[in-house]
Structure formats: structure tokens, C-alpha cells
C-alpha positions in Angstrom: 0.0 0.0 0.0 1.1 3.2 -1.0 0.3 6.9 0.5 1.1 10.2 0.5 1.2 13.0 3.2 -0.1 16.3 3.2 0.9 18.8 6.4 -1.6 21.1 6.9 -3.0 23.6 9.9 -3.7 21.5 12.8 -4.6 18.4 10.4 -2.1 15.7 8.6 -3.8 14.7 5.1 -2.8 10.7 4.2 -4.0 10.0 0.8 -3.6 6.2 0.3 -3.7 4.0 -3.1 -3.9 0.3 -2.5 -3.7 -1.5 -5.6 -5.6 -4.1 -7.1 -3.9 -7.6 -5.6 -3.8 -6.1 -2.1 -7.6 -5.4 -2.9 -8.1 -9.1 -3.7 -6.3 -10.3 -1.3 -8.6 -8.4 1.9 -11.5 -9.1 0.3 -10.7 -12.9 0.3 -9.8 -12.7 4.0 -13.3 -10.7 4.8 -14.7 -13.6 2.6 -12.8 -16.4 4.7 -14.0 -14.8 7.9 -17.5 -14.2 7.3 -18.4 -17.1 5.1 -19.8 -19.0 7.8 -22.5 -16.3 8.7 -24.3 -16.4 5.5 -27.3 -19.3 4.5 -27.9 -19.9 0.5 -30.2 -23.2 -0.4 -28.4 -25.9 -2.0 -25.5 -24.8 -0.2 -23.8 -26.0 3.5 -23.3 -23.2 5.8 -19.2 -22.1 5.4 -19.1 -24.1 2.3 -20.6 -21.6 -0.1 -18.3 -20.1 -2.9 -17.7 -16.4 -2.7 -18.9 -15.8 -6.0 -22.3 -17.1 -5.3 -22.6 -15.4 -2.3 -21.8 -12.0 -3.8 -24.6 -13.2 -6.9 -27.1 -13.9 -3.8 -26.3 -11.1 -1.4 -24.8 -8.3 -4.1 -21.0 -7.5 -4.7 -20.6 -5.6 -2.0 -21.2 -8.1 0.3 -17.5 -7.9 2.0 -16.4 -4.6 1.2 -17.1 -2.9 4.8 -14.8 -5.4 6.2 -12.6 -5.6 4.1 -12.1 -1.9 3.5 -12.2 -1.8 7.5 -9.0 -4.2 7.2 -7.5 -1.7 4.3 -8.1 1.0 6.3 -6.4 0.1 9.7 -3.3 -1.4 8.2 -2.7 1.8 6.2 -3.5 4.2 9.4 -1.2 2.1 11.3 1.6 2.0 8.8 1.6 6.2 8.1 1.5 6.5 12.3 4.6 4.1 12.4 6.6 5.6 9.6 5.9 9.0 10.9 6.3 9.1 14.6 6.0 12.8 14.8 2.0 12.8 13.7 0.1 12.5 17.1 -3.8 12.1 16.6 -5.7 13.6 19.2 -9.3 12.6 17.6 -10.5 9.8 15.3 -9.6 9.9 11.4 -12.1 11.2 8.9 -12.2 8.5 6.5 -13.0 9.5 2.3 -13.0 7.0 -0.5 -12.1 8.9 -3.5 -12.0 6.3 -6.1 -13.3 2.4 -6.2 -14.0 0.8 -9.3 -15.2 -3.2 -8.6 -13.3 -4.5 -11.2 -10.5 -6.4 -10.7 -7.0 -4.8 -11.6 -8.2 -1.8 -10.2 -7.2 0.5 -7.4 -9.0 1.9 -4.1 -8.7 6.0 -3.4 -8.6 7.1 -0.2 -7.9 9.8 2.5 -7.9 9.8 6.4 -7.8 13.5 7.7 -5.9 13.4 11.1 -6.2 15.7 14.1 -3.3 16.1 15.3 -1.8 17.4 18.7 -0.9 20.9 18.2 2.5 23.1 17.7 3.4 24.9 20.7 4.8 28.1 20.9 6.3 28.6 24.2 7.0 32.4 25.1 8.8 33.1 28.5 8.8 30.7 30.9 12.6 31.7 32.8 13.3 35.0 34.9 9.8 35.1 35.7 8.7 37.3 38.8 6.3 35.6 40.4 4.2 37.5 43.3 4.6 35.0 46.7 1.6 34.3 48.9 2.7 34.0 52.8 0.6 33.0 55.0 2.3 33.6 58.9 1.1 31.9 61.8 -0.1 34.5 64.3 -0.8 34.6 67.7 -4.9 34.8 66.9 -4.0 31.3 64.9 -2.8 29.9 67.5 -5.8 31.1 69.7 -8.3 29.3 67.5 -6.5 26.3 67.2 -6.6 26.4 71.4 -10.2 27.4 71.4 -11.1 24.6 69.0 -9.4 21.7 71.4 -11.1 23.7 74.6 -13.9 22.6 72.5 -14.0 18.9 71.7 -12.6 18.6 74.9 -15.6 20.3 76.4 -18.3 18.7 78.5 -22.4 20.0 79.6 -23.7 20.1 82.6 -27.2 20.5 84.0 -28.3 24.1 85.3 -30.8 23.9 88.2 -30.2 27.4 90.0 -30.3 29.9 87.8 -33.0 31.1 84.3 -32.2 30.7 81.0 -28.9 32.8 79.8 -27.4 33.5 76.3 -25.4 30.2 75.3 -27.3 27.5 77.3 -28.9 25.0 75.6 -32.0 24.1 77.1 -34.9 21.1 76.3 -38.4 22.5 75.8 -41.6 21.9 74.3 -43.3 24.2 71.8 -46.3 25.1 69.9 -46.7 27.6 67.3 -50.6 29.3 66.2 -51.3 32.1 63.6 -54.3 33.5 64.3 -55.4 30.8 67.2 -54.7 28.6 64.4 -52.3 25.7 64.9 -49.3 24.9 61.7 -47.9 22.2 60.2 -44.3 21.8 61.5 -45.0 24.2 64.7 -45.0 21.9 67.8 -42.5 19.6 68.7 -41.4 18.2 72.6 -38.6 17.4 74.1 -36.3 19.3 71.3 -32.6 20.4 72.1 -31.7 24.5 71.6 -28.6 27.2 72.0 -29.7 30.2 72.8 -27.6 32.5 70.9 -27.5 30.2 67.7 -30.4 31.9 65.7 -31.9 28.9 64.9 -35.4 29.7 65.4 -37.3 33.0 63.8 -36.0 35.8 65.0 -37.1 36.8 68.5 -37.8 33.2 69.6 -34.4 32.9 71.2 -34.1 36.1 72.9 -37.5 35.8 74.7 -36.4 32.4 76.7 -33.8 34.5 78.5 -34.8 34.7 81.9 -37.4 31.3 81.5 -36.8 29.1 84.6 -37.5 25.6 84.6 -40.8 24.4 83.9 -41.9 27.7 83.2 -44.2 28.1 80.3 -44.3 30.9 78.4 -45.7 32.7 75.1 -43.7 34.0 72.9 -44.4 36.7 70.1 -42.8 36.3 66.9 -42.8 37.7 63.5 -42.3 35.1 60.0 -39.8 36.7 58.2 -40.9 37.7 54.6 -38.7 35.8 52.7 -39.6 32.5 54.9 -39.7 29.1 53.0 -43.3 28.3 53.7 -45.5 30.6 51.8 -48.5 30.3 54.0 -46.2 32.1 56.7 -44.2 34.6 55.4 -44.7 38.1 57.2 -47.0 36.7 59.8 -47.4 37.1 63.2 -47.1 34.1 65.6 -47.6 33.0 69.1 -45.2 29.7 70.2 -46.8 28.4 73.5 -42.9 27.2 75.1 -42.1 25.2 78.3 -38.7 24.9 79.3 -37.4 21.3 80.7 -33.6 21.4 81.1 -31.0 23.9 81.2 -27.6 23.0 80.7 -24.2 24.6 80.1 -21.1 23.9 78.2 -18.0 23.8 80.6 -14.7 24.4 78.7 -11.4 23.2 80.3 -8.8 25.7 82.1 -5.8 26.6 79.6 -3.3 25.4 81.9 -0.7 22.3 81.6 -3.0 19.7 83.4 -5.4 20.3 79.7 -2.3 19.9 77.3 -1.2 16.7 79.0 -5.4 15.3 78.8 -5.6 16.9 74.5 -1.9 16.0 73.7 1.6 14.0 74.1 3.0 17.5 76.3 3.9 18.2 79.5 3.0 22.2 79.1 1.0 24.3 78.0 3.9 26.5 76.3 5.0 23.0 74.2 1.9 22.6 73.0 1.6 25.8 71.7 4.4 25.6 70.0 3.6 22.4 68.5 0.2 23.9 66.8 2.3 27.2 65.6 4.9 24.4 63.8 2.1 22.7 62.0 0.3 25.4 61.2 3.6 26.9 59.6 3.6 23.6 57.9 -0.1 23.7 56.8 0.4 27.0 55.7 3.7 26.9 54.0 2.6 24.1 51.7 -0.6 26.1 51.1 1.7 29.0 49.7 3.9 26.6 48.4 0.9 25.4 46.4 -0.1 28.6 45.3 2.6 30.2 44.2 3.6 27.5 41.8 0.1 27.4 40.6 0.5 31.2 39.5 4.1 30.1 38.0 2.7 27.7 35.8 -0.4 30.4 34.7 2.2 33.0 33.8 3.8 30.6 31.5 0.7 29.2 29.9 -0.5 32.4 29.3 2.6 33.1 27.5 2.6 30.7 25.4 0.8 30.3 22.0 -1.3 27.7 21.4 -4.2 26.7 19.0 -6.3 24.1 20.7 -8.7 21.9 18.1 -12.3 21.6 19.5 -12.0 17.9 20.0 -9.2 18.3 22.7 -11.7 20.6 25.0 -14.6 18.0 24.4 -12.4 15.4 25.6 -11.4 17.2 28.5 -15.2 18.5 29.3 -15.9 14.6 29.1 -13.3 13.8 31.7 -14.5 16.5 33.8 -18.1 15.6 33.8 -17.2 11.6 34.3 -15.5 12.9 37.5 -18.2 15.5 38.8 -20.3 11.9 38.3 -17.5 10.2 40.4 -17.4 12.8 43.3 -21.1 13.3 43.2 -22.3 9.5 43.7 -19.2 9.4 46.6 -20.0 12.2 48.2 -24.0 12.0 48.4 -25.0 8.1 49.0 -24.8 7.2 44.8 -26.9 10.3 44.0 -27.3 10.1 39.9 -25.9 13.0 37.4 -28.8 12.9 35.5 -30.6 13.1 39.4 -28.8 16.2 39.9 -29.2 17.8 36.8 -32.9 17.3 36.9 -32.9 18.8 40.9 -30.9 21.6 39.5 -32.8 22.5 36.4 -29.5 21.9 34.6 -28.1 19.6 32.1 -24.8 18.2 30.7 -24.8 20.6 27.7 -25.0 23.1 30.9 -22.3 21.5 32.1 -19.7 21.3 29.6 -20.6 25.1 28.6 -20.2 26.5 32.0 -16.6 24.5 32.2 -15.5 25.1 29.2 -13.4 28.1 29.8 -11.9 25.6 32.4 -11.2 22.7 30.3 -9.6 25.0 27.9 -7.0 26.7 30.5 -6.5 22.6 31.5 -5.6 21.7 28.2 -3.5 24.3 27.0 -1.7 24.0 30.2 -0.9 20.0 30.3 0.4 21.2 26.3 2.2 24.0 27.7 4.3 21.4 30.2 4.6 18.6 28.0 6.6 21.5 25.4 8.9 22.6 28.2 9.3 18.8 29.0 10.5 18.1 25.7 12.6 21.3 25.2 14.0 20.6 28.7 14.4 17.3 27.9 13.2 16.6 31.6 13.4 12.6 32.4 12.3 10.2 34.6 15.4 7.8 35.3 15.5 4.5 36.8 17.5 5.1 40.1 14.3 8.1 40.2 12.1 5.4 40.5 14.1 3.1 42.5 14.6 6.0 45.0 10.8 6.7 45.3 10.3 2.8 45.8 12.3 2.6 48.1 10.8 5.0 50.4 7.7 3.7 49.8 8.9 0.4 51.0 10.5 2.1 54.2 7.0 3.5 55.4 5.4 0.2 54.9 8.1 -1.7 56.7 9.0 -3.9 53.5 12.4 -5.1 52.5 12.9 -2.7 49.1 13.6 -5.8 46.4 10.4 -7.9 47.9 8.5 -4.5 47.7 9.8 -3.6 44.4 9.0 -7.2 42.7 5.2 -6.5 44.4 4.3 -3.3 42.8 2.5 -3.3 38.7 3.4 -1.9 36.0 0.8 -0.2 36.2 1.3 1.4 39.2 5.4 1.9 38.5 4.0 4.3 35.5 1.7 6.1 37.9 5.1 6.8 40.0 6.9 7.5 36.9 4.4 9.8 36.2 4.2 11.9 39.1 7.9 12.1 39.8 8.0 13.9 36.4 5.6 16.2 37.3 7.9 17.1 40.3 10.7 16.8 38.5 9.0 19.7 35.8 7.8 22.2 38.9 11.2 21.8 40.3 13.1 22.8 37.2 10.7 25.5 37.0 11.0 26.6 40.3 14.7 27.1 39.6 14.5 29.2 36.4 11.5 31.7 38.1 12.2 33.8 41.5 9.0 34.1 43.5 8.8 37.5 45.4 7.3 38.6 48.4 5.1 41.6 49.3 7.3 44.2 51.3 5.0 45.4 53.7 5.0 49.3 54.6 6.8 49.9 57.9 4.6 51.7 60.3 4.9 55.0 62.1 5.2 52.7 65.7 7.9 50.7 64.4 10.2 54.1 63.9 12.4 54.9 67.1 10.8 56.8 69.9 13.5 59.4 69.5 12.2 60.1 65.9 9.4 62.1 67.3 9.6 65.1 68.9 7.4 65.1 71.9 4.6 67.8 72.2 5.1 71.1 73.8 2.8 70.7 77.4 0.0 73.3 77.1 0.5 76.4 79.4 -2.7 77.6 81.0 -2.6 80.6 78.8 -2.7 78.8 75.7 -5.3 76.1 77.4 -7.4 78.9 77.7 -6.7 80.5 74.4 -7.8 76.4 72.8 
């Protein structure tokens, strides 16, 4: 089979011209392989010559196949012989020229996507703007106030009324217009005064209830409530309080960083949570700032992306919105969602699309500077990253190494390149930090004259 190549915008052209033995030849095999699925009287199944099965079923009985046959070998041998052509979409397939007679040739042309040229503009002596994150003191606070917290326990009230924060047990009944609603009486139910959980006004009106005290309350819907039958009206609840309790937070002392933690003191756990919060927050800056590296250099870089590359992408993207969503929420369906949404995938993918562009252009953008680079993954790379895998899972490295797939050796291979491509990066770009304008405090005191004391002339003059 012969063929020609045509280079064009985006596209490679092959024009091939397979001549009339190699015809023959393909259209035996189609023949050979399909006989057996064909019934003709007078004739055994399998056992009936071509020719009278072409007669009974037309000449064109085998050409699908065998131009199916024509077709891949000839795709596959331009691919080979040209390892620079990289389809990123199926071939458009035209027959230009068959003539069923034999001797004669078969026409045809497979347009092919192909991955597109990138131009990459500056992607060294970039200044990139740094994000920094510092731990401060109110951090540090939180972090405290959040183990005071979990570590927290209630206790019963029985001396004092209802305060702000308490969460007490009571029953209640709600009326518009002497009229009992639907959803507005419930016993025994648990609430924290102070959390605006109720209508406004509820809440506020306990403080001061005792227990067992019943009480009515006066409340207004608001106007934009969910129930339609209540918005803007004027209620009565009918509430009896049960319980009162109190939550009791732990002293910040040493005895509560010895019960939360592995410390002695107070002072080392503090500085354990400002160390991992440096941590947390490094790595989240860390994370950042390479994330804007990489969009300066994408958006330097020229690019143009064919259609079938973003619909590719949005079709990845959707299949793992599916994923996420049926994880996340109990096997919940897309097509569930969309309808609960009042969306659909075509609102989907045109939403994202802007998205799965920037994510294309940018895995392009990376796999040029990987190539111009010439950025590798070596051997000893992997070796090295299999071997601390083994050490955390307390396996001997050659049993561990003999253990893992290839499948999952490429997965490693894979992300150690993408490390090994924001590392090089990292040391062709400087990332800068925001100098931050030294206050009028921070000069010496000496910088500033002091103020002339007021005379009880001029007091009086003022």
C-alpha cells in the first residue's frame, strides 16, 4: 500500500492508493472470515463459494470489512513511519475512487487531528508574586479554642434562668391567628440560645425562662420564609422549658495539654500547633505560588487548541463530577442532579468550558517545556521513590519492588516527572514577596519630637 502526506493547519492529510492484488487479497480474508455467517439453499453453511454469495447477497457483500482491514493497516503504517503525527481525535475517513473490477485501485484519504505546535513564550526569569501566609498569635488562639472545645463537656443548670449560650430542652407550639401549623409543635427538642436557629425573636424571649416555666412567645415570619402560607405573619409559640444546661470548657493550663496531647506544658503545646500550622500554611503557599508560575507561563505561550481536545477534556470533567457526586451524596445520579438543579450536561460542559480549555493548554504548555528541557524520569528516580515507599510500609525494598505493577510503576513514573518539571521551573523563576509598609510605631521613639505641654494661657486661648 502506497500513500502520501499532506501537512496542513492543525490536520495531517494521508492519501492512500492500494492496488488491485492487495484489494483481492482483503476481500478474500473478509470472505474467509465471514463465510460462515451467510445461508444460501443448496449450499452448507461455510461451504458456499464467494462468488455465489456476492450473486445472492450483491457485490458488495464484504467490502465494509474488508475496507475496514484496508483502512487500519494503512493508518497504522503512516502512524509508524511517521512518529511525529500524534492524533488527538479519530480519522475522517473519504473513499475517493473504487471501481469493482479487478486490476483496479481503491482512493482514499484519512484526515488526522493532530496534537498541536506549541509556541512557548517566556517561561525563565519570571517574577512571580509570593503568597505567605504567617502563623499569628490569633492562629494559635483558635487552634486552642477549638481543642477547649471537643474537649468540652455539659452540665445541667438547676439554679439559675435561661442565659445566652445555654442549651435548654423544651416543648413548643406555634398558632397564627389561634390557628395551629404544620411543622410548629415539637417536645422534648434540644436549643442554644444565641445560635439563631429559630425565627428571630424566639431565642431572645427564653432568657430569663426558669424551669418548667411556660411561656408565650411573640414572633414575627420573616418575609422571605420558606413556607409561603407564613411569610410576614405574626405568631404566638406556647414554650415550656425542661432542662437547662451549660457547656464547661477546660482551664488553659498544663494539666489540659497533658489530657488533648503527648505534652507536659502548655507552652509546648503551643508551640507544637504554631509548627504545624507553619507547615499547613507553608505548603498552602507553596501550592499557590507554583500554581500562578505555571499560569504565567501558559499564558505566555501560544497555542491553538482543536475543538475535539476541549470536548475530551469537558468529558473527563463531567465523568468525574459523576464520580465525586455518587461518593460524596450516597450514589446520587448526574442525570438526578441535573434534573434537581434544572440543569443539564450541555450546561455542564458550557459552564466548564473556559476551564477545560486553561487545562488543556496547560498539560500542552508542560509537555513542550518537557520536551525542550528534555526533563526525564530515570531509573535510580524510580528506585529511590520505591524505596521510600517500601521504608514506610516496613517492607524489604527488592520484595516491595517485585510487588508493585506496571501499572502502578507508570503512575510513579508519572508523578515524579511532574515534580521533576515544577522543580526545574522553580529554579529558572524567583517568587517575590510583598514588602510590607513599615509603620509610624515601628520608627524609634526618639524620631518624634514630643509635644510642647499646654501652658494655662494657651489652654485657655484652645
Amino acid at each position: 500500500m502506497k500513500y502520501e502526506i499532506e501537512r496542513l493547519k492543525g490536520e495531517v492529510k494521508f492519501s492512500f492508493t492500494v492496488d488491485g492484488n492487495e484489494w483481492e487479497n482483503e476481500v478474500q480474508n473478509a470472505y474467509n472470515k465471514n463465510k460462515f455467517k451467510y445461508s444460501v439453499p443448496g449450499f452448507r453453511k461455510g461451504k458456499i463459494p464467494r462468488k455465489v454469495l456476492e450473486t445472492h447477497y450483491g457485490a458488495g457483500i464484504f467490502f465494509d470489512d474488508a475496507f475496514n482491514a484496508v483502512a487500519s493497516k494503512g493508518y497504522a503504517q503512516a502512524l509508524g513511519e511517521n512518529a511525529d503525527v500524534i492524533p488527538v481525535d479519530e480519522p475522517k475517513v473519504d473513499i475517493d475512487e473504487f471501481i469493482a473490477k479487478e486490476g483496479d485501485t481503491l482512493k482514499f484519504t484519512m484526515l488526522v487531528t493532530v496534537k498541536p505546535e506549541v509556541t512557548l513564550g517566556d517561561y525563565k526569569g519570571l517574577k512571580v508574586p509570593a503568597s505567605e501566609y504567617p502563623v499569628t498569635k490569633k492562629d494559635v488562639e483558635n487552634e486552642l479554642n477549638a481543642a477547649r472545645e471537643r474537649a468540652s463537656r455539659t452540665v445541667k443548670v438547676e439554679d439559675r434562668p435561661v442565659a445566652s449560650g445555654d442549651t435548654v430542652v423544651l416543648d413548643y407550639s406555634g398558632s397564627v391567628d389561634g390557628v395551629k401549623f404544620d411543622g410548629g409543635t415539637a417536645e422534648k427538642q434540644n436549643l442554644v440560645i444565641g445560635s439563631n436557629s429559630f425565627i428571630p425573636g424566639f431565642e431572645d424571649q427564653m432568657i430569663g425562662m426558669k424551669i418548667g416555666e411556660t411561656k408565650d412567645l411573640n414572633v414575627k415570619f420573616p418575609d422571605d420564609y420558606h413556607a409561603e402560607e407564613l411569610k410576614g405573619k405574626n405568631a404566638v409559640f406556647t414554650v415550656t422549658v425542661h432542662e437547662i444546661s451549660v457547656k464547661e470548657l477546660p482551664e488553659l493550663n498544663d494539666e489540659f495539654a497533658k489530657d488533648v496531647s503527648q505534652f507536659e506544658t502548655l507552652d509546648e503545646y503551643k508551640k507544637s500547633i504554631e509548627t504545624r500550622l507553619t507547615e499547613q500554611n507553608g505548603n498552602r503557599a507553596d501550592t499557590e505560588n507554583k500554581n500562578k508560575m505555571i499560569e504565567m507561563i501558559t499564558d505566555n505561550a501560544k497555542v491553538d487548541i482543536p475543538d475535539c481536545m476541549v470536548g475530551e477534556e469537558l468529558e473527563y470533567m463531567l465523568k468525574d463530577f459523576e464520580y465525586r457526586l455518587s461518593y460524596m451524596y450516597g450514589g446520587m445520579k448526574i442525570d438526578d442532579y441535573f434534573k434537581y438543579t434544572g440543569s443539564s450536561r450541555e450546561d455542564f460542559k458550557k459552564d466548564r468550558r473556559d476551564e477545560a480549555l486553561k487545562a488543556v493548554k496547560t498539560r500542552l504548555v508542560l509537555q513542550e517545556i518537557i520536551k525542550t528541557e528534555k526533563i526525564e524520569v530515570t531509573e535510580e528516580d524510580i528506585d529511590e521513590q520505591l524505596k521510600k515507599i517500601a521504608e514506610n510500609a516496613q517492607k524489604p525494598f527488592e520484595e516491595y519492588k517485585k510487588s508493585v505493577s506496571e501499572h502502578n510503576i507508570e503512575h510513579i513514573k508519572s508523578d515524579l516527572l511532574v515534580k521533576k518539571t515544577l522543580d526545574t521551573l522553580v529554579s529558572f523563576n524567583s517568587f517575590e514577596k510583598k514588602t510590607a509598609a513599615k509603620k509610624s510605631e515601628d520608627k524609634p521613639a526618639t524620631a518624634k519630637k514630643p509635644a510642647a505641654k499646654k501652658t494655662a494661657a494657651t489652654a485657655k486661648k484652645a
